[in-house]
C-alpha atoms as an extended CHARMM CRD file, in Angstrom:
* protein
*
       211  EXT
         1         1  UNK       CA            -12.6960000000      -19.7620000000       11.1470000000  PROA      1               0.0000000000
         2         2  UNK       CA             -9.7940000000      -20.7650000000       13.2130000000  PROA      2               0.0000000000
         3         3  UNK       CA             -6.4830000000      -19.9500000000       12.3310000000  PROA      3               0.0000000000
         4         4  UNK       CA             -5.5270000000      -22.9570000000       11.2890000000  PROA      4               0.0000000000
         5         5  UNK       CA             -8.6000000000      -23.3140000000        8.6670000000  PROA      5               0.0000000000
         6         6  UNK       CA             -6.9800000000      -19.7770000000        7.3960000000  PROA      6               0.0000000000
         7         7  UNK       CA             -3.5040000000      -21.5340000000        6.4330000000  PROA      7               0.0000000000
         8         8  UNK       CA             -5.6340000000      -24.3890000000        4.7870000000  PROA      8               0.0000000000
         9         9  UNK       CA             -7.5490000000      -21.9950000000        2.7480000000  PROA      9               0.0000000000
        10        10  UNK       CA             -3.9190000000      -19.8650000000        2.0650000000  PROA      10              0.0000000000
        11        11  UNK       CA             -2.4760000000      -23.3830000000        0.7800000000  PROA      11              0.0000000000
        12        12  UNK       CA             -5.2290000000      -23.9750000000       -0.9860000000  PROA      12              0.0000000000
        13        13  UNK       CA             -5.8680000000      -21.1100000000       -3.2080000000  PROA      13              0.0000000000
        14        14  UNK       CA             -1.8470000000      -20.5550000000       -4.0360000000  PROA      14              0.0000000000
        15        15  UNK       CA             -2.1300000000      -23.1900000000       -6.6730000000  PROA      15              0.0000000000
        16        16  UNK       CA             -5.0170000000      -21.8710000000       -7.9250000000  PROA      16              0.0000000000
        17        17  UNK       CA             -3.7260000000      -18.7610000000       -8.5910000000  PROA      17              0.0000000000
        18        18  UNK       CA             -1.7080000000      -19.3530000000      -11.8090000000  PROA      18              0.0000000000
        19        19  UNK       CA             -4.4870000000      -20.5570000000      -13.8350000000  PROA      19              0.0000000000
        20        20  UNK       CA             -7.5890000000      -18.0010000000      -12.1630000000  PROA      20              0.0000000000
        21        21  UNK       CA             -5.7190000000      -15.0470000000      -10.4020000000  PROA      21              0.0000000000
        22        22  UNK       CA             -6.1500000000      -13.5600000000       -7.4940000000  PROA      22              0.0000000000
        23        23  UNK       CA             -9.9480000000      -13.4880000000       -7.8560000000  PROA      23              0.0000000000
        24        24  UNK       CA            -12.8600000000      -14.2030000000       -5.6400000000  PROA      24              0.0000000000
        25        25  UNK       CA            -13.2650000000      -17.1860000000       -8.0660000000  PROA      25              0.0000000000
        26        26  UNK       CA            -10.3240000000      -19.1000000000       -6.7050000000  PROA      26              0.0000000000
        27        27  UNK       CA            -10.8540000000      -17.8430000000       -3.7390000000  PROA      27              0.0000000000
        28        28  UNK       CA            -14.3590000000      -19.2140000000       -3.2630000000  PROA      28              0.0000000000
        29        29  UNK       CA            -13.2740000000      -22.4790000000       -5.0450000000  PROA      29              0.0000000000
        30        30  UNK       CA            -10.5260000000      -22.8050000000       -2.5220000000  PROA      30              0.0000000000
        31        31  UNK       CA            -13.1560000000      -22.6650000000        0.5760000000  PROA      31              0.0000000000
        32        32  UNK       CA            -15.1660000000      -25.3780000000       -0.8200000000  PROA      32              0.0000000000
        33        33  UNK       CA            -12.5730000000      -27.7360000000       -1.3830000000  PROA      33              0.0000000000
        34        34  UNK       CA            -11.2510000000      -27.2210000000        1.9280000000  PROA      34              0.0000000000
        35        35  UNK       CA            -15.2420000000      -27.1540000000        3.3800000000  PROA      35              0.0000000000
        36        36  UNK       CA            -15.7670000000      -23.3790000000        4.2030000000  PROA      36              0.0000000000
        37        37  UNK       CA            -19.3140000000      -21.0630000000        3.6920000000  PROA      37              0.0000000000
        38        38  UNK       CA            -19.0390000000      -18.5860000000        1.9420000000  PROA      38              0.0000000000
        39        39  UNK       CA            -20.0950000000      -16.6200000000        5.3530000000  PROA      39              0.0000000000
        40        40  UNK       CA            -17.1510000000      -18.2840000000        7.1840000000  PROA      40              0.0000000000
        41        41  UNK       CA            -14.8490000000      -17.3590000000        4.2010000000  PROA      41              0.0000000000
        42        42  UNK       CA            -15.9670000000      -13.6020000000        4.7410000000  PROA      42              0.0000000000
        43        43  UNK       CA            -15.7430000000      -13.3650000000        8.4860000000  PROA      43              0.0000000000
        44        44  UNK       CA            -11.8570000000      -13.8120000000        8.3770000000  PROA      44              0.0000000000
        45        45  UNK       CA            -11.4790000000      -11.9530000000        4.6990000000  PROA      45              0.0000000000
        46        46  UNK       CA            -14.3820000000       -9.6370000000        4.4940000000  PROA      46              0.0000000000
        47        47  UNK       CA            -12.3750000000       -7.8700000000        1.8730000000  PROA      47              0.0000000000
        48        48  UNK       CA            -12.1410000000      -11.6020000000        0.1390000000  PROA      48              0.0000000000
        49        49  UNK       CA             -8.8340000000      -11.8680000000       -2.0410000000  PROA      49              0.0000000000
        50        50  UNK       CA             -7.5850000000       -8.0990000000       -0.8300000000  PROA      50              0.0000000000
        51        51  UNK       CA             -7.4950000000       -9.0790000000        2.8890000000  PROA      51              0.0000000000
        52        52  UNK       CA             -6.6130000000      -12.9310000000        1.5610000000  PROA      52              0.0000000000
        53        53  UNK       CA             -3.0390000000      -11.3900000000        0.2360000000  PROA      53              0.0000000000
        54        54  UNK       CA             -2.6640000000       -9.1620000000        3.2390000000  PROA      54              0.0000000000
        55        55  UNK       CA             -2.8690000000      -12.2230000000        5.5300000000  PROA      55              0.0000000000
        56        56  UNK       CA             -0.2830000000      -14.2750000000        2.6310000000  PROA      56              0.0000000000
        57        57  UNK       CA              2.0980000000      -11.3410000000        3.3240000000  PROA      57              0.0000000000
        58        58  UNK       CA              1.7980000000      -11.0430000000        6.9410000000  PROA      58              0.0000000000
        59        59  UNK       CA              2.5410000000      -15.0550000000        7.0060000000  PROA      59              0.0000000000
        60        60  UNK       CA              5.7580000000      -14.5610000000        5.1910000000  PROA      60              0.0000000000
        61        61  UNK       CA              6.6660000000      -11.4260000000        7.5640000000  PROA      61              0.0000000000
        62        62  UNK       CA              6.4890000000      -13.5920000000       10.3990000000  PROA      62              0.0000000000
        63        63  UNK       CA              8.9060000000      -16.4310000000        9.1400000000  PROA      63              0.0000000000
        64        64  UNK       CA             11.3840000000      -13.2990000000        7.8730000000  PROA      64              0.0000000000
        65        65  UNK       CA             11.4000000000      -11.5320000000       11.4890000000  PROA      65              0.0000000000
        66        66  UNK       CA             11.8580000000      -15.4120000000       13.1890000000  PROA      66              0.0000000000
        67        67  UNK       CA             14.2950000000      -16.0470000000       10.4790000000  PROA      67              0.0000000000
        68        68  UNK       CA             16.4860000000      -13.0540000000       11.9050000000  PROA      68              0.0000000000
        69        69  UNK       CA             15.8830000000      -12.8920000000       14.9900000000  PROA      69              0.0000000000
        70        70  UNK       CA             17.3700000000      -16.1400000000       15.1480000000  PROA      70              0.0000000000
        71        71  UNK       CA             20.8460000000      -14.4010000000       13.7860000000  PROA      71              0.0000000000
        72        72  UNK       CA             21.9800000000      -12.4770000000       16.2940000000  PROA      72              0.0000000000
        73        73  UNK       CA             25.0640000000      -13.0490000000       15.4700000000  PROA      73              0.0000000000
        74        74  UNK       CA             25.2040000000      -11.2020000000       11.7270000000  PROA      74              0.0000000000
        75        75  UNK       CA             25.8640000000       -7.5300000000       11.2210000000  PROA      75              0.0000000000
        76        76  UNK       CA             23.0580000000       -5.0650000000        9.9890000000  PROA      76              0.0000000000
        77        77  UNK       CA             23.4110000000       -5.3480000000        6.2850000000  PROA      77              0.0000000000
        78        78  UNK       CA             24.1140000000       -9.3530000000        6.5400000000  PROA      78              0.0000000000
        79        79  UNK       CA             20.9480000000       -9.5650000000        8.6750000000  PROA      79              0.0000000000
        80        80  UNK       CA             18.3090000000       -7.2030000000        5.7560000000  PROA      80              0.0000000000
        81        81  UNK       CA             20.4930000000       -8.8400000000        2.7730000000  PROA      81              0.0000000000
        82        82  UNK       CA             19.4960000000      -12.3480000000        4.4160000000  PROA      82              0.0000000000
        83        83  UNK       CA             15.6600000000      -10.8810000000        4.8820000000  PROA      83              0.0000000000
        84        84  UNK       CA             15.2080000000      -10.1410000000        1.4210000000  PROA      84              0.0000000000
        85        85  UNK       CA             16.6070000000      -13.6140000000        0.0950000000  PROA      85              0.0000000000
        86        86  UNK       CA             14.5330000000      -15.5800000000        2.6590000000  PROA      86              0.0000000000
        87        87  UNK       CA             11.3670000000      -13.9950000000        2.2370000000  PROA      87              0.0000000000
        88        88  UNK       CA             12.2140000000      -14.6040000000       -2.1110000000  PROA      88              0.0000000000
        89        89  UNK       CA             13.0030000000      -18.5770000000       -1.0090000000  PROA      89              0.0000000000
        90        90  UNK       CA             10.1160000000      -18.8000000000        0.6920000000  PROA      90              0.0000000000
        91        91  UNK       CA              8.0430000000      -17.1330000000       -2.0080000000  PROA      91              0.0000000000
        92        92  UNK       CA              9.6230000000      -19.3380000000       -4.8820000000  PROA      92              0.0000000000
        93        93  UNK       CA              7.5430000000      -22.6540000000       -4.7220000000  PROA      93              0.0000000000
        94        94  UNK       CA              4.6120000000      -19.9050000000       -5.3880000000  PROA      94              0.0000000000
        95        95  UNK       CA              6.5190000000      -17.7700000000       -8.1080000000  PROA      95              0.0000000000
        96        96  UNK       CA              3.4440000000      -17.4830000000      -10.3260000000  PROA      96              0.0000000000
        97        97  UNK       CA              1.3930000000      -16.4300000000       -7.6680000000  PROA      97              0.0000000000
        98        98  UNK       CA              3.5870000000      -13.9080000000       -6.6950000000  PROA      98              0.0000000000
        99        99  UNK       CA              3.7380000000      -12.6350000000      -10.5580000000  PROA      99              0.0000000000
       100       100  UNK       CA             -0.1510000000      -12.7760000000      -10.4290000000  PROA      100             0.0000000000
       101       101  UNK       CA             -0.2460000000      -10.7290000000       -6.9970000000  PROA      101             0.0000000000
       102       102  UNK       CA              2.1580000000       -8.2250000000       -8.7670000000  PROA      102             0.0000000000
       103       103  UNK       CA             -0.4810000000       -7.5510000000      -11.5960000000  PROA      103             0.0000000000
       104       104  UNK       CA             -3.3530000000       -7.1110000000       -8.7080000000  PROA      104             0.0000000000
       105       105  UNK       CA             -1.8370000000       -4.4480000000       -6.9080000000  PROA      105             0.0000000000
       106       106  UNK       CA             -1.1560000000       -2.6990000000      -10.3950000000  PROA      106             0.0000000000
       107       107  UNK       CA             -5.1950000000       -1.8630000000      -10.2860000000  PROA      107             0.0000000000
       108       108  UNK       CA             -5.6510000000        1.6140000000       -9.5690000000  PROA      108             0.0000000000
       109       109  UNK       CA             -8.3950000000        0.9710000000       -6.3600000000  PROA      109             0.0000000000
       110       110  UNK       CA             -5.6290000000       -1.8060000000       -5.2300000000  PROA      110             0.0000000000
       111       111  UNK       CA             -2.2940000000        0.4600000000       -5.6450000000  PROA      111             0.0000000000
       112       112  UNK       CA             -2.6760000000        1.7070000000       -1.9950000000  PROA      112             0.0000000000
       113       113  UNK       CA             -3.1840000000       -1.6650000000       -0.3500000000  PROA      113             0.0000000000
       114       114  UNK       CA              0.0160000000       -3.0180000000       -2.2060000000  PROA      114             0.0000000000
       115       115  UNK       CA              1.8500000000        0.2780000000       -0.3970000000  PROA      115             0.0000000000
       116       116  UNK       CA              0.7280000000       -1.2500000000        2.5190000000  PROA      116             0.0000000000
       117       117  UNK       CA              1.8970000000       -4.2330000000        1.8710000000  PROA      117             0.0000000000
       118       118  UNK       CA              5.5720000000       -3.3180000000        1.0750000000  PROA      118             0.0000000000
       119       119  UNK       CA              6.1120000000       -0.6630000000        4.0000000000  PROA      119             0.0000000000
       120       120  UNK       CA              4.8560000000       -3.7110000000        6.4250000000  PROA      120             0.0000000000
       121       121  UNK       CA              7.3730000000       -6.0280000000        4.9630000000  PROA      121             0.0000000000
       122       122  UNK       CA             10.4790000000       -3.7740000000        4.9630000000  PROA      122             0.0000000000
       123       123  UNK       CA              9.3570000000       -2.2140000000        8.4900000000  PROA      123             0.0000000000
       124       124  UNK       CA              9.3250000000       -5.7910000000        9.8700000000  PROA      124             0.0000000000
       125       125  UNK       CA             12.5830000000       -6.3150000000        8.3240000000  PROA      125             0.0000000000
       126       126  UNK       CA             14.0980000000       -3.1490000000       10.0370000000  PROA      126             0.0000000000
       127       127  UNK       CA             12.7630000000       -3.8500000000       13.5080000000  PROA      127             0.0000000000
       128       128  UNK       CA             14.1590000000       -7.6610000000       13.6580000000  PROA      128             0.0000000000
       129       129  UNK       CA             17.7560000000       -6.3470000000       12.0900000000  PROA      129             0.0000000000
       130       130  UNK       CA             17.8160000000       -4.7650000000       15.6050000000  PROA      130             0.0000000000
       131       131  UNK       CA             16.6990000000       -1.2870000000       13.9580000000  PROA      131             0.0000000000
       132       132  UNK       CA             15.4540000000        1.2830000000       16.7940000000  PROA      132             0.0000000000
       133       133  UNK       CA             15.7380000000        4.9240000000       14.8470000000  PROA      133             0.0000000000
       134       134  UNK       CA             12.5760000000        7.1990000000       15.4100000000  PROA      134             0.0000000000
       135       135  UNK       CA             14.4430000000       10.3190000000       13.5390000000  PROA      135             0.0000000000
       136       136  UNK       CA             14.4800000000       10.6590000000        9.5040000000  PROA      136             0.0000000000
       137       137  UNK       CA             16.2730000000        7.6770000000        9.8100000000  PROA      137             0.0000000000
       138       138  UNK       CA             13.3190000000        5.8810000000       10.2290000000  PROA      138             0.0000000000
       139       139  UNK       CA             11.9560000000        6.9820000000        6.9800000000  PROA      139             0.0000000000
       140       140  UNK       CA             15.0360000000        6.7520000000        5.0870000000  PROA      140             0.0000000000
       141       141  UNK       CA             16.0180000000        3.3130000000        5.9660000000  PROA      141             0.0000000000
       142       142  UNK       CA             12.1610000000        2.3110000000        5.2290000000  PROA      142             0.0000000000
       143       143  UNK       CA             11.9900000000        4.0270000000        1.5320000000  PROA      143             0.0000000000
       144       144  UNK       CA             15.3390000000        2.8770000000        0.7690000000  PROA      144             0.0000000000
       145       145  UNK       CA             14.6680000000       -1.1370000000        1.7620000000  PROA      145             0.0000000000
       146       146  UNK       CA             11.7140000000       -0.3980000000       -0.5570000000  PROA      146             0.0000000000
       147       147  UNK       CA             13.4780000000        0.4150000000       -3.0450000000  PROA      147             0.0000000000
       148       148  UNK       CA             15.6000000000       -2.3050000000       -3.0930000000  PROA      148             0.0000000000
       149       149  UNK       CA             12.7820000000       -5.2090000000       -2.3840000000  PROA      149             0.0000000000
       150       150  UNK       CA             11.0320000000       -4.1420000000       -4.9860000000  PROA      150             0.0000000000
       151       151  UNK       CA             13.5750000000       -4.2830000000       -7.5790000000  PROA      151             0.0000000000
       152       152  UNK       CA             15.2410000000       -7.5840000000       -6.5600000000  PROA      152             0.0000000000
       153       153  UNK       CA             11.8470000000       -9.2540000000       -6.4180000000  PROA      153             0.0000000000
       154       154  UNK       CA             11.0040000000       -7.7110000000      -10.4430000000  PROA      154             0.0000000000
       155       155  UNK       CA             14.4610000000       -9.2540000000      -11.1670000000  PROA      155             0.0000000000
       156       156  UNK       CA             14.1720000000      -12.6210000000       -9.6580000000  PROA      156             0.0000000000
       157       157  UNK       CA             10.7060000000      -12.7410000000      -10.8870000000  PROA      157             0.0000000000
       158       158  UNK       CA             12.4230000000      -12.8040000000      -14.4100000000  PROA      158             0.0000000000
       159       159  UNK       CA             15.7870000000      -15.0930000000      -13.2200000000  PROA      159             0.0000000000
       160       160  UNK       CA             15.8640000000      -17.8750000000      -15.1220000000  PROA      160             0.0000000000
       161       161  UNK       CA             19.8400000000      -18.6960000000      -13.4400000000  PROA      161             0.0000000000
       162       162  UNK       CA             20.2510000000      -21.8590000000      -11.7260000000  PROA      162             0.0000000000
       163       163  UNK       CA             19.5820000000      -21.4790000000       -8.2540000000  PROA      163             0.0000000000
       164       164  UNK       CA             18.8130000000      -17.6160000000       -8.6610000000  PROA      164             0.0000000000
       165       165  UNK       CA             22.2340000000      -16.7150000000       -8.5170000000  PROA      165             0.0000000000
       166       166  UNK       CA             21.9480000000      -13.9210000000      -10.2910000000  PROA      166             0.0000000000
       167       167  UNK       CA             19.3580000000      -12.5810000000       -8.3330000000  PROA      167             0.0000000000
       168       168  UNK       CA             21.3230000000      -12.6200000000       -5.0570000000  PROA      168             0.0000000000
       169       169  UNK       CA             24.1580000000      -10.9330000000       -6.8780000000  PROA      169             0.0000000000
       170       170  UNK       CA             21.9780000000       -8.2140000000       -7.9620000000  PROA      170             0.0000000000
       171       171  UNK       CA             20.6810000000       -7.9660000000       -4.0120000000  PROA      171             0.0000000000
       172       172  UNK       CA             23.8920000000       -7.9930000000       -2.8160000000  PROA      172             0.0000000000
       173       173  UNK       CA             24.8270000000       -4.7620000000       -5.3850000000  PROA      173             0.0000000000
       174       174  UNK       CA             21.6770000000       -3.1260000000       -4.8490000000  PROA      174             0.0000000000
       175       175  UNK       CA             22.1030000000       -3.3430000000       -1.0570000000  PROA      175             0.0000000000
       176       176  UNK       CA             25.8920000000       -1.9380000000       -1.4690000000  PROA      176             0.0000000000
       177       177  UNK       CA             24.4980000000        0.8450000000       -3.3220000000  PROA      177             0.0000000000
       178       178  UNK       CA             21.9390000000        1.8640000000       -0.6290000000  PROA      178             0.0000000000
       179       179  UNK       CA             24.3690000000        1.7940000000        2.0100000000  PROA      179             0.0000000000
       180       180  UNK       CA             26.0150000000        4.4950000000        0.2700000000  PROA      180             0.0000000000
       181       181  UNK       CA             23.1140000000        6.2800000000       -0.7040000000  PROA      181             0.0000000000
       182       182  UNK       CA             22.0080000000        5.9080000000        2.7130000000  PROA      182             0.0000000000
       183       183  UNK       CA             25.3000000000        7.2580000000        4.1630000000  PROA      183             0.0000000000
       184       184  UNK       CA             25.1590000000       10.6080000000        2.1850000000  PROA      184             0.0000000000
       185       185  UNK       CA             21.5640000000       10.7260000000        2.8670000000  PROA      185             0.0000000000
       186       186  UNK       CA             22.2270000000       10.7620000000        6.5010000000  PROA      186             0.0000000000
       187       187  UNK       CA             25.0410000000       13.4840000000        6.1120000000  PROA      187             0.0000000000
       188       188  UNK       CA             23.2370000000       15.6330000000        4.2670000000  PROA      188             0.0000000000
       189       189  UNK       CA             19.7220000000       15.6620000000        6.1940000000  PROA      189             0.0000000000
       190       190  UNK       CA             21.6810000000       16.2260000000        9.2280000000  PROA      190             0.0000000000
       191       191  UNK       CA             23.7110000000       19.3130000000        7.6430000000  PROA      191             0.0000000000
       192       192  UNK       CA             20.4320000000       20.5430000000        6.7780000000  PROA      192             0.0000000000
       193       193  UNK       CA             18.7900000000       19.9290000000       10.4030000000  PROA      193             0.0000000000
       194       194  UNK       CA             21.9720000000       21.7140000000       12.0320000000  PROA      194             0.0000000000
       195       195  UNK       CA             21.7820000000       25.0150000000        8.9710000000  PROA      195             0.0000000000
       196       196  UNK       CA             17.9910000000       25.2120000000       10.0600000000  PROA      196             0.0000000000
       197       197  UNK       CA             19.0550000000       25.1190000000       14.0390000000  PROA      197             0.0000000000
       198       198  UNK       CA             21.5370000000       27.8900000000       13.2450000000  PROA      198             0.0000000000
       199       199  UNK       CA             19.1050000000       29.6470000000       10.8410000000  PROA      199             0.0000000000
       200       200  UNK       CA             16.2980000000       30.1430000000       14.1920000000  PROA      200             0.0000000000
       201       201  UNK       CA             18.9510000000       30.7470000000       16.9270000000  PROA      201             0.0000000000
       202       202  UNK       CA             19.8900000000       33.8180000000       14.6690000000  PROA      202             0.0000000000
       203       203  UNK       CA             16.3770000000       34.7600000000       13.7250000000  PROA      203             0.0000000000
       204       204  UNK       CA             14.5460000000       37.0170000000       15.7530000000  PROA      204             0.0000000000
       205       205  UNK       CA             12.4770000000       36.1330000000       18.7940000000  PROA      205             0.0000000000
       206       206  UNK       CA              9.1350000000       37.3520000000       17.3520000000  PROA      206             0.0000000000
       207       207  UNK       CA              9.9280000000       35.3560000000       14.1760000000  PROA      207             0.0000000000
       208       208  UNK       CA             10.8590000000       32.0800000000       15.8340000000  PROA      208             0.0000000000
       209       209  UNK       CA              7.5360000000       32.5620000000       18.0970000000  PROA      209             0.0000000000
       210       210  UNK       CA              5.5910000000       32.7090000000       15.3170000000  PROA      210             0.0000000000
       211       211  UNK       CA              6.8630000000       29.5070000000       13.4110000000  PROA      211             0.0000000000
């Protein structure tokens, strides 16, 4: 299966999705209409819908990074607030799906690929807003843009506002909150990295050997 016979199937199955899920149902429905095997549908997606939604939200990764990467000229928190409401644009011709795709990931055996999922999208986000940390930052920023994602995308999931105008006010809240949360994080991990320092330069040599 070339790549291009990947988007077709992709395109193919979102409008499925409303009316069957994210099952391998649609999924083998969508092959046949575009002219796929069932063997050449597994080759690509041998985890069939699971590796189906990984690929969906690897697609929408890419157009997010491109997306920034062609703003160079915006600041930090201009650069992940514009992520977040790009990646929900792009998403909102497929809304239903996206509800459905919610509900998958719910499963218990799913839970962990969904995880995946979101630390993928919100890492991506990081490294094309110019993001280079490899301390707790790293983390931090990562669990935090989770955080937010998730809750603007349950909100505008349920924004009925014209234009979702509501939703990008909530975003643009949520992502003044976390830059504050974020700020005392940072202060206060650091304190604690600089009490520990001091803690082992007065502990005794035998003692800091041993840890």
């Amino acid at each position: 299966m070339s790549e291009k016979q990947k988007e077709q199937l992709l395109a193919r199955l979102l409008p499925l999705v409303p009316f069957e899920g994210w099952s391998e149902t649609a999924l083998a429905e969508a092959a046949r209409d575009i002219g796929l095997t069932t063997s050449q549908t597994a080759l690509f997606f041998p985890r069939g819908i699971t590796d189906v939604l990984r690929y969906y939200n690897q697609q929408l990764d890419q157009q997010v990074m491109a997306r920034l990467e062609a703003s160079d000229d915006l600041k930090v928190r201009e650069k992940i607030t514009l992520a977040v409401r790009y990646r929900l644009e792009l998403m909102t011709p497929n809304r239903e799906a996206i509800r459905k795709g919610i509900s998958f990931f719910t499963m218990p055996l799913k839970a962990s690929e969904g995880l995946h999922n979101l630390y993928d999208t919100v890492d991506s986000i990081w490294l094309a807003a110019g993001d280079r940390s490899t301390d707790y930052n790293f983390y931090s920023k990562r669990m935090l843009l989770a955080g937010v994602y998730s809750s603007t995308l349950l909100y505008w999931l349920e924004d009925s506002s014209e234009g979702y105008e509501r939703t990008w006010s909530f975003l643009d809240r949520r992502i003044t909150e976390v830059l504050k949360i974020g700020g005392a994080l940072g202060k206060g991990i650091g304190k604690l990295s600089k009490i520990a320092g001091a803690v082992r330069g007065l502990a005794p040599k035998s003692f800091t050997h041993r840890c």
